[in-house]
N, CA, C and O atoms as a GROMACS GRO file, in nm:
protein
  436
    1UNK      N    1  -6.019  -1.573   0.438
    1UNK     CA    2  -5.912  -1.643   0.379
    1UNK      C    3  -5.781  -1.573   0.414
    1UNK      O    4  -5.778  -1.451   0.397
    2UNK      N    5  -5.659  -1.644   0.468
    2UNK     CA    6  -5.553  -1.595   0.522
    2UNK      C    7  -5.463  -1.598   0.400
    2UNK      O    8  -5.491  -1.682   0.315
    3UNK      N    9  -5.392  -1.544   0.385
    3UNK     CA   10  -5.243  -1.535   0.304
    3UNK      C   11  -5.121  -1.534   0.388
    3UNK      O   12  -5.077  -1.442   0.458
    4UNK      N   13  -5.071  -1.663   0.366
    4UNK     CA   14  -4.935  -1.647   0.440
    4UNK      C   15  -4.775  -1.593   0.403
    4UNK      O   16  -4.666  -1.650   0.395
    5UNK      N   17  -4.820  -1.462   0.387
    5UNK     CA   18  -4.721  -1.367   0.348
    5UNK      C   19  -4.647  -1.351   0.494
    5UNK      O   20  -4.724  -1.309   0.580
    6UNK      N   21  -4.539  -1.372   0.531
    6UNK     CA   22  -4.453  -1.323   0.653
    6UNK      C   23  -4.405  -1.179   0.613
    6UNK      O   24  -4.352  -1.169   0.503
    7UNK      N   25  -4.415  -1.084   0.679
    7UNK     CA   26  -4.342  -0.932   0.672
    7UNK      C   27  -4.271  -0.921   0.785
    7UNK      O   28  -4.303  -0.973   0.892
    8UNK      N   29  -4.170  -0.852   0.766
    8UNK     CA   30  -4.082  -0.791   0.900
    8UNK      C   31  -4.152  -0.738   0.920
    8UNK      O   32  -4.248  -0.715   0.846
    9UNK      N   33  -4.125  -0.676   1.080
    9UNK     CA   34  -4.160  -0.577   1.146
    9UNK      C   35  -4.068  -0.454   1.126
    9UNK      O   36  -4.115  -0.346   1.090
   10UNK      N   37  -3.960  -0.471   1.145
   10UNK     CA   38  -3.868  -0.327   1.093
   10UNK      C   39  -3.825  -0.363   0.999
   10UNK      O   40  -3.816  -0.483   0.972
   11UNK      N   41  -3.786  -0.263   0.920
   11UNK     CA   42  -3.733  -0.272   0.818
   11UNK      C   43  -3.625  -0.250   0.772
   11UNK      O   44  -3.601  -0.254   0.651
   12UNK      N   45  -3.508  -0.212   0.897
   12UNK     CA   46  -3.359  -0.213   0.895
   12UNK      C   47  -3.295  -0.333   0.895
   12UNK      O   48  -3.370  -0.431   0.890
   13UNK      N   49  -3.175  -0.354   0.901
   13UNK     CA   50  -3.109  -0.477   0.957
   13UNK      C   51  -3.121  -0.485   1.099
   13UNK      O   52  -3.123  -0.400   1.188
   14UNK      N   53  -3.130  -0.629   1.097
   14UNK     CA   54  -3.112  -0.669   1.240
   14UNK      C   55  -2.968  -0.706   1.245
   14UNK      O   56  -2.895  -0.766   1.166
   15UNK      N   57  -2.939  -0.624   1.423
   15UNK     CA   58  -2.782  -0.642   1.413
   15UNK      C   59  -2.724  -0.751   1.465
   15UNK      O   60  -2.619  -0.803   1.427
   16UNK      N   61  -2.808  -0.795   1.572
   16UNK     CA   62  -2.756  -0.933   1.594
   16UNK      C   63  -2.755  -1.023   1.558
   16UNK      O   64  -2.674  -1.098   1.612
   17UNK      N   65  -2.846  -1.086   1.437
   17UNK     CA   66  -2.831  -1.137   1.324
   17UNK      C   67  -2.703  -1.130   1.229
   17UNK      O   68  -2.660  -1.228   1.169
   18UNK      N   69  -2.665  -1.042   1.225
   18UNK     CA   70  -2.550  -1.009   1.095
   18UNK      C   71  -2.442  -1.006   1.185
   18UNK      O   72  -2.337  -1.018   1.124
   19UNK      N   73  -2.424  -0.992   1.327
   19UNK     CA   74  -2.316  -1.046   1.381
   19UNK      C   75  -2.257  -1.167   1.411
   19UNK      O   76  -2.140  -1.203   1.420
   20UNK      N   77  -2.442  -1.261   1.431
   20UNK     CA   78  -2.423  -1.404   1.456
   20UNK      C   79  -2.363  -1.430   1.325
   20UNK      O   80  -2.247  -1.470   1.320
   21UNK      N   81  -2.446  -1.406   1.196
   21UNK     CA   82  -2.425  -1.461   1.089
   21UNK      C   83  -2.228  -1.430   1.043
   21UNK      O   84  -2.159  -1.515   0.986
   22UNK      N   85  -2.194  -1.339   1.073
   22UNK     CA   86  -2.068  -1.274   1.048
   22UNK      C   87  -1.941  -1.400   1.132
   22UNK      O   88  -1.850  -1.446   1.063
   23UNK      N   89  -1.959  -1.443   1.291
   23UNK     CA   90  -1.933  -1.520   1.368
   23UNK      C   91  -1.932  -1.644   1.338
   23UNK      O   92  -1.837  -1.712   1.377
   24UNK      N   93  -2.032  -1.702   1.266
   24UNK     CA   94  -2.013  -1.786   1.191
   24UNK      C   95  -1.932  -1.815   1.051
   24UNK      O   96  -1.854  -1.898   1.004
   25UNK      N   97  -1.985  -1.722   1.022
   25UNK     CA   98  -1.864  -1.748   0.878
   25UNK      C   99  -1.716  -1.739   0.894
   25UNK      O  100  -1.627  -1.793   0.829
   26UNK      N  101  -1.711  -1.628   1.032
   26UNK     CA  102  -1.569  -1.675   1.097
   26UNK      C  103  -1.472  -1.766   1.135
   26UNK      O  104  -1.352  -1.784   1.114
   27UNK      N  105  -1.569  -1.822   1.202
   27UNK     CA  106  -1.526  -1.994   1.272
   27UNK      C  107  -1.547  -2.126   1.210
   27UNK      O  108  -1.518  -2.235   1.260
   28UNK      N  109  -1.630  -2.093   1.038
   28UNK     CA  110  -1.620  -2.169   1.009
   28UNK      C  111  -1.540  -2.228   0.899
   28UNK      O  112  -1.533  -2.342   0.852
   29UNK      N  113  -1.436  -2.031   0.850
   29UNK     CA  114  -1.368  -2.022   0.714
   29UNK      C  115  -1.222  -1.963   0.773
   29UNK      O  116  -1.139  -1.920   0.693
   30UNK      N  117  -1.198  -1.964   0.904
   30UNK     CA  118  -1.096  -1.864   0.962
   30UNK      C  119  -0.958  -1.918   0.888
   30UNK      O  120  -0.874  -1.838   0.845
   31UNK      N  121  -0.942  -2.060   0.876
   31UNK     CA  122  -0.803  -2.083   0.857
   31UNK      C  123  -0.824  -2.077   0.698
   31UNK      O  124  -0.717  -2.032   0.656
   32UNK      N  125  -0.908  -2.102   0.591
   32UNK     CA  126  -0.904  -2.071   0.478
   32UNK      C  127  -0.867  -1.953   0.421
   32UNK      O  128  -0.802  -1.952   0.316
   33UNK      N  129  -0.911  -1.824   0.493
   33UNK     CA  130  -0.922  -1.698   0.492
   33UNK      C  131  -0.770  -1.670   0.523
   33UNK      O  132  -0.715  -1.597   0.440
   34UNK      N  133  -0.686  -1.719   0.637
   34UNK     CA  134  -0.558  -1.711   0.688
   34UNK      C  135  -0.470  -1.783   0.578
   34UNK      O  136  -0.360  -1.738   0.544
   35UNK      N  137  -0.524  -1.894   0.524
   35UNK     CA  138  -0.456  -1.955   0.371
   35UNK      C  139  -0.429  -1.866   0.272
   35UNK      O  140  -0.315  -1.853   0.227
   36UNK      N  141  -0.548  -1.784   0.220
   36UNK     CA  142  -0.555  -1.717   0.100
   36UNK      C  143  -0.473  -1.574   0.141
   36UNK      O  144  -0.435  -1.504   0.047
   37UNK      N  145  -0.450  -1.534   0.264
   37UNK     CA  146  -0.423  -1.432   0.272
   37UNK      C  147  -0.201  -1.419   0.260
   37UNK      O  148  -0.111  -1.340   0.234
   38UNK      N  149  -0.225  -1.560   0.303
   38UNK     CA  150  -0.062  -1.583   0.315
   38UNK      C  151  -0.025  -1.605   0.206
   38UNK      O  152   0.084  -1.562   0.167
   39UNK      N  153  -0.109  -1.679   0.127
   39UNK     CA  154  -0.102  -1.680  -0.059
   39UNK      C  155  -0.098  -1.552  -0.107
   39UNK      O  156  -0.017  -1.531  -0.197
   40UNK      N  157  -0.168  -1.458  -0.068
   40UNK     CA  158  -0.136  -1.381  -0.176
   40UNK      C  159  -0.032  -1.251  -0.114
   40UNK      O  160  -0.004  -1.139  -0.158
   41UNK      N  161   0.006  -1.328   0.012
   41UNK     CA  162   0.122  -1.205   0.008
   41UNK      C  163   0.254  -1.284  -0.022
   41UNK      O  164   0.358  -1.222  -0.041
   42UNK      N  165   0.252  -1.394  -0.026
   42UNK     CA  166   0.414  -1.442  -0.087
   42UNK      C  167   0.378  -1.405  -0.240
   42UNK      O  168   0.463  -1.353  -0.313
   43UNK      N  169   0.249  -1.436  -0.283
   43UNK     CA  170   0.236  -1.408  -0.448
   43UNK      C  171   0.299  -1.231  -0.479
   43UNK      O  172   0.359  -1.185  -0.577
   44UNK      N  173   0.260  -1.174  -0.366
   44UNK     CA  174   0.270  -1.009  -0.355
   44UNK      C  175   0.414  -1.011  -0.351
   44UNK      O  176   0.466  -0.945  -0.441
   45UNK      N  177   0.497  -1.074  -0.266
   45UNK     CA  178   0.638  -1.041  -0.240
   45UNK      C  179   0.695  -1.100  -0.354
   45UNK      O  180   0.759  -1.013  -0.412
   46UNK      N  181   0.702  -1.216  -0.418
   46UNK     CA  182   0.747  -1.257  -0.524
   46UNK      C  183   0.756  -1.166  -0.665
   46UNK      O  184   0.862  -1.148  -0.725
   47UNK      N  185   0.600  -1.102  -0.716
   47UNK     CA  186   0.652  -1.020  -0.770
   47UNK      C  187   0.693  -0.896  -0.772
   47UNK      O  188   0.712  -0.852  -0.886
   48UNK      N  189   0.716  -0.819  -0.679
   48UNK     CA  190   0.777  -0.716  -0.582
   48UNK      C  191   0.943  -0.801  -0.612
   48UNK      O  192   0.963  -0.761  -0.726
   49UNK      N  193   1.040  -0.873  -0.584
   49UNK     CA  194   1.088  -0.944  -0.599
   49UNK      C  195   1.155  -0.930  -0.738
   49UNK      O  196   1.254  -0.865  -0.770
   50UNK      N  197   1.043  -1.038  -0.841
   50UNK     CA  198   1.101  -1.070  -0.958
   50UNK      C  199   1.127  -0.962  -1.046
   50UNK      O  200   1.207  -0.960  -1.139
   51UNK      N  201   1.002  -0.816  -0.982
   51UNK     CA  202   1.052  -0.677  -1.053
   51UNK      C  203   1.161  -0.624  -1.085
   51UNK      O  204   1.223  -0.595  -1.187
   52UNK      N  205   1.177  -0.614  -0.934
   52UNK     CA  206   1.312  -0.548  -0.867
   52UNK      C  207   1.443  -0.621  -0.934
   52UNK      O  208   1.554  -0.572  -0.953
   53UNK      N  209   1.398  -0.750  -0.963
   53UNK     CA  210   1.526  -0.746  -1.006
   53UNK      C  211   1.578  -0.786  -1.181
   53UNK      O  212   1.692  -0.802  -1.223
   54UNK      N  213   1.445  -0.791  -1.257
   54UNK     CA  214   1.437  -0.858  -1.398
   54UNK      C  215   1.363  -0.730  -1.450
   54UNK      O  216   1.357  -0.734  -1.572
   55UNK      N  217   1.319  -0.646  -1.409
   55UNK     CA  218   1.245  -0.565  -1.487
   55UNK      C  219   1.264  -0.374  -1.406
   55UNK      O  220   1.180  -0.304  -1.350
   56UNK      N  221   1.393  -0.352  -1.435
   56UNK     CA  222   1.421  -0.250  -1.394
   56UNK      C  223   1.393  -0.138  -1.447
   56UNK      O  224   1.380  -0.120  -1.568
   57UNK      N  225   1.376  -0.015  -1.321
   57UNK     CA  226   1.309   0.102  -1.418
   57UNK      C  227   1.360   0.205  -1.471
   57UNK      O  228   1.301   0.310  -1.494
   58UNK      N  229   1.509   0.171  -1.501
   58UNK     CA  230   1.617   0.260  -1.537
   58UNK      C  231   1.675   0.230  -1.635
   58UNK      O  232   1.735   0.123  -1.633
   59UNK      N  233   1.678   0.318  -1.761
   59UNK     CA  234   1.770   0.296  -1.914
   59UNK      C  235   1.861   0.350  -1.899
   59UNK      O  236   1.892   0.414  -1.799
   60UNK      N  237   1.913   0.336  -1.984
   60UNK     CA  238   2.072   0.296  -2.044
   60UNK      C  239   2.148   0.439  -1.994
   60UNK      O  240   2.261   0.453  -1.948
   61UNK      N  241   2.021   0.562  -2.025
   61UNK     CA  242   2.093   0.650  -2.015
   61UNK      C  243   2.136   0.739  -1.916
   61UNK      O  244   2.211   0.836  -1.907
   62UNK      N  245   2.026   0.639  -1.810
   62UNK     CA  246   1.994   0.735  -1.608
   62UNK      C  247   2.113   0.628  -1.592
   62UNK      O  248   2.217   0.682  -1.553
   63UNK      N  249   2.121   0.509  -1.610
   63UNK     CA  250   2.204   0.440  -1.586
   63UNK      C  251   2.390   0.528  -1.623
   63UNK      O  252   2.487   0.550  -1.550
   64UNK      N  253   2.369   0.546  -1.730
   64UNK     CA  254   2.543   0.607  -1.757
   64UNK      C  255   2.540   0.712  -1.656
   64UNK      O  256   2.619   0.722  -1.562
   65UNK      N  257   2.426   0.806  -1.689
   65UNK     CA  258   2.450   0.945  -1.644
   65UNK      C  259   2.500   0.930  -1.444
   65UNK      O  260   2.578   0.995  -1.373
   66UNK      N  261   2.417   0.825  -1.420
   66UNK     CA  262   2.413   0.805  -1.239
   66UNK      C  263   2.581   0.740  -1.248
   66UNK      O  264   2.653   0.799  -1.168
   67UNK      N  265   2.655   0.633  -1.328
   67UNK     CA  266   2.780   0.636  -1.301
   67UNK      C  267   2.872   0.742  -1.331
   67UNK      O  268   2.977   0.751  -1.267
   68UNK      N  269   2.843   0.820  -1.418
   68UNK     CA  270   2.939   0.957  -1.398
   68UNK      C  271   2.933   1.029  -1.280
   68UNK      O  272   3.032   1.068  -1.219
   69UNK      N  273   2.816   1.047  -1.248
   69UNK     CA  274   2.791   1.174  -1.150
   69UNK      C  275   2.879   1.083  -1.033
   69UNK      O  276   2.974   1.134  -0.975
   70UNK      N  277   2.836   0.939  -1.006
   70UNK     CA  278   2.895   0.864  -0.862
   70UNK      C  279   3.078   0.842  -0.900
   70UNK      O  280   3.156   0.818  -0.808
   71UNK      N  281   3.119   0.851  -1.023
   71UNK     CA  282   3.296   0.835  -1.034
   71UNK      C  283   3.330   0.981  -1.017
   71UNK      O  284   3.430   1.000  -0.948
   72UNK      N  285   3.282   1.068  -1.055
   72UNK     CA  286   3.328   1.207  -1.061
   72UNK      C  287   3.346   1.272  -0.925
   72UNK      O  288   3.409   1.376  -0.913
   73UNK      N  289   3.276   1.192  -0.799
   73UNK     CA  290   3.228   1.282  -0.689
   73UNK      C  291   3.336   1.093  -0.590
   73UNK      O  292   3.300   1.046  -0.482
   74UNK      N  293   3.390   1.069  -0.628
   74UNK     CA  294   3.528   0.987  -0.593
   74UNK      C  295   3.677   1.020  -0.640
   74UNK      O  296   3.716   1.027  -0.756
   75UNK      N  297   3.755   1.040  -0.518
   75UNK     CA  298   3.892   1.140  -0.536
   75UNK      C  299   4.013   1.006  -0.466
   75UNK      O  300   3.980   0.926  -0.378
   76UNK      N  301   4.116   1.011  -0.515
   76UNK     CA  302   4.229   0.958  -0.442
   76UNK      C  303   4.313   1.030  -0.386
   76UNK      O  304   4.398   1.100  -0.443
   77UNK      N  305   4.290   1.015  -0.237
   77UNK     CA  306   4.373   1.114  -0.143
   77UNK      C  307   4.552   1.034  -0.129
   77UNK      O  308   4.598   0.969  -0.035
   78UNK      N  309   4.599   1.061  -0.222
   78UNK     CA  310   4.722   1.004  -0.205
   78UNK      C  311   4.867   1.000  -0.051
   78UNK      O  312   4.949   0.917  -0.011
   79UNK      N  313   4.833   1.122  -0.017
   79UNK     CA  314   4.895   1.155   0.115
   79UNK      C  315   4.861   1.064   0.244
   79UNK      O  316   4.943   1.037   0.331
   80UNK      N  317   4.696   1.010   0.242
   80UNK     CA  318   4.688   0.958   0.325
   80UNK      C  319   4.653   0.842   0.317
   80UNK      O  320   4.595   0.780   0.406
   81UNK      N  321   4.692   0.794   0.188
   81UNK     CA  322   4.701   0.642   0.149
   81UNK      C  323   4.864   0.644   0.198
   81UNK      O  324   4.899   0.597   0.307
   82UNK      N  325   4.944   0.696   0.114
   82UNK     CA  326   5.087   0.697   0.195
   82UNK      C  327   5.124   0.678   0.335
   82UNK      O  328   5.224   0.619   0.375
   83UNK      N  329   5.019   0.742   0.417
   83UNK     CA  330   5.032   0.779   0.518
   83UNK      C  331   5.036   0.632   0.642
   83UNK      O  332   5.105   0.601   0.739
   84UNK      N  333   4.912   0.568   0.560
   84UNK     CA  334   4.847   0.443   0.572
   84UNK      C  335   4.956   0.318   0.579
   84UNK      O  336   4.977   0.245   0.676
   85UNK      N  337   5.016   0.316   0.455
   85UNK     CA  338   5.093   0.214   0.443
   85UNK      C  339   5.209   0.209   0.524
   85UNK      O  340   5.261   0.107   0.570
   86UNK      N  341   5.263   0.385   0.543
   86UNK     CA  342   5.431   0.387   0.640
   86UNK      C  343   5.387   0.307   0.731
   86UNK      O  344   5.436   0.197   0.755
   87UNK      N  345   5.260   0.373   0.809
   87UNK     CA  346   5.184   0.282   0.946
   87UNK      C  347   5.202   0.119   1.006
   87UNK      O  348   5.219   0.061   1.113
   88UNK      N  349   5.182   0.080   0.812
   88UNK     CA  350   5.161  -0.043   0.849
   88UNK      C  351   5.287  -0.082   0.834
   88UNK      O  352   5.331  -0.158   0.920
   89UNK      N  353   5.374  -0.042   0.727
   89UNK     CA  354   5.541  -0.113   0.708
   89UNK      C  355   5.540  -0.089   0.855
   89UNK      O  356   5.542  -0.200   0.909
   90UNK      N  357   5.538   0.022   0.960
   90UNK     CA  358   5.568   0.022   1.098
   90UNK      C  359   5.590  -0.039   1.188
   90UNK      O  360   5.689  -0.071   1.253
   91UNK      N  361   5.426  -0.066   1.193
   91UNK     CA  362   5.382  -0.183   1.242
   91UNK      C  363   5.464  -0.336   1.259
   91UNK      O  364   5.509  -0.406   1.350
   92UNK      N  365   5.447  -0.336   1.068
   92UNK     CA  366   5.528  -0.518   1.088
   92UNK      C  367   5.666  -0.528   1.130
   92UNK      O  368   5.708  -0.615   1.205
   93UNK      N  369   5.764  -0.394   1.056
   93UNK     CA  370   5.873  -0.438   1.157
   93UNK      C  371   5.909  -0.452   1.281
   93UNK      O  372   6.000  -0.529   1.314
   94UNK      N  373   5.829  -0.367   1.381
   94UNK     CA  374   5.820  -0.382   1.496
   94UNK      C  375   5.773  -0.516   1.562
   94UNK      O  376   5.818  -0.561   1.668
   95UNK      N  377   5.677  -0.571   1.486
   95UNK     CA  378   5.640  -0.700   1.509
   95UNK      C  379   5.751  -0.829   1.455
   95UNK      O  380   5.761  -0.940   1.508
   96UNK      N  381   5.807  -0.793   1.370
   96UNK     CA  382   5.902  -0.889   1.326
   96UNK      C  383   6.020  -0.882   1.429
   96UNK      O  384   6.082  -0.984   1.461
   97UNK      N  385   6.050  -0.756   1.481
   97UNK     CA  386   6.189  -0.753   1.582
   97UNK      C  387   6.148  -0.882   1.692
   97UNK      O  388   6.237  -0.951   1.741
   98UNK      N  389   6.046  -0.897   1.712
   98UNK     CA  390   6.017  -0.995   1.799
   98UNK      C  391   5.989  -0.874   1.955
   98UNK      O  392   5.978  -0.752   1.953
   99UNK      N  393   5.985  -0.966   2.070
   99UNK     CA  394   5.925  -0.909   2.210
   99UNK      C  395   6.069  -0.871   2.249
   99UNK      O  396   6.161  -0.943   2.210
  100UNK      N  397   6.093  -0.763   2.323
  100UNK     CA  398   6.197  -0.754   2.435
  100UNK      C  399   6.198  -0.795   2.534
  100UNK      O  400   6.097  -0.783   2.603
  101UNK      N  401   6.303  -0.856   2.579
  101UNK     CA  402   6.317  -0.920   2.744
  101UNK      C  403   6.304  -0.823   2.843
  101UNK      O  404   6.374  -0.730   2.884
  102UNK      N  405   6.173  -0.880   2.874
  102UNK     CA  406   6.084  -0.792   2.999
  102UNK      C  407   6.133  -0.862   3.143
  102UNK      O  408   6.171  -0.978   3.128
  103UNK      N  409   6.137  -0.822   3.246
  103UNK     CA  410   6.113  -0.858   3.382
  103UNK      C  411   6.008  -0.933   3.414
  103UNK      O  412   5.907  -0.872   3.379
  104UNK      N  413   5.973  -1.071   3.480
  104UNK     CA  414   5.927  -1.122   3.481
  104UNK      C  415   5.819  -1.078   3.602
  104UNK      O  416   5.890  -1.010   3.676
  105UNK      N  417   5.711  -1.080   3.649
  105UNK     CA  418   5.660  -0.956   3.795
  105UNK      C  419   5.595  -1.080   3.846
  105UNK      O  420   5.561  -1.059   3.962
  106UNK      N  421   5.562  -1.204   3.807
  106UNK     CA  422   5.536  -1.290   3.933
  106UNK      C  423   5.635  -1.423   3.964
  106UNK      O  424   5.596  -1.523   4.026
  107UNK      N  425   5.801  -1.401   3.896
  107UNK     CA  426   5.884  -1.476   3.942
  107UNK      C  427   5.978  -1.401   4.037
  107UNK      O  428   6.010  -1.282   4.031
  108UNK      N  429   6.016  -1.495   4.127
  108UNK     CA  430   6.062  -1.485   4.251
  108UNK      C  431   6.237  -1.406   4.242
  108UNK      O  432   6.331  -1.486   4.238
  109UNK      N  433   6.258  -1.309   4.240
  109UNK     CA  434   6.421  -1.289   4.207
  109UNK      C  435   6.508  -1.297   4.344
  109UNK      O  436   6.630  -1.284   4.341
   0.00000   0.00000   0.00000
């Protein structure tokens, strides 16, 4: 009397099996897989995103302390703001005198 029990012969994986099988599930889920993956990185960037900007990780008091330290370490160089403006009054009057009568270099004298 036979028993039709099937046994492997080895008892590892077979690899070309689990590659076919792998190849398939490839070609047959590739753009689903490319769906879910683009889903969850706009889902990823969004809240990366809505963090950054609704749920900040700085109180009241890193907050004061960081505008002192950044007004304190800002100076008004008055000399060369002065310096700045003669420049430009300079500038415009020279531009307001209008052009001087130049020589003309491709009319015929």
């Amino acid at each position: 009397m036979e028993i039709g029990i099937k046994t492997r012969k080895d008892k590892g994986t077979n690899r070309a099996t689990f590659v076919e099988s792998l190849a398939s599930f490839w070609n047959k889920g590739y753009k689903i897989i490319f769906a879910l993956f683009l889903l969850a990185m706009i889902g990823a960037g969004a809240y990366v995103w809505y963090r950054s900007l609704y749920a900040p990780a700085w109180n009241d008091q890193e907050k004061a302390t960081y505008r002192a330290m950044k007004d304190s370490g800002i100076s008004f160089d008055e000399e060369a703001f002065s310096e700045a403006v003669k420049i430009v009054e300079e500038r415009k009057s020279e531009y307001s005198q209008g052009q001087q009568e130049s020589r003309d270099i491709f009319k015929k004298y």
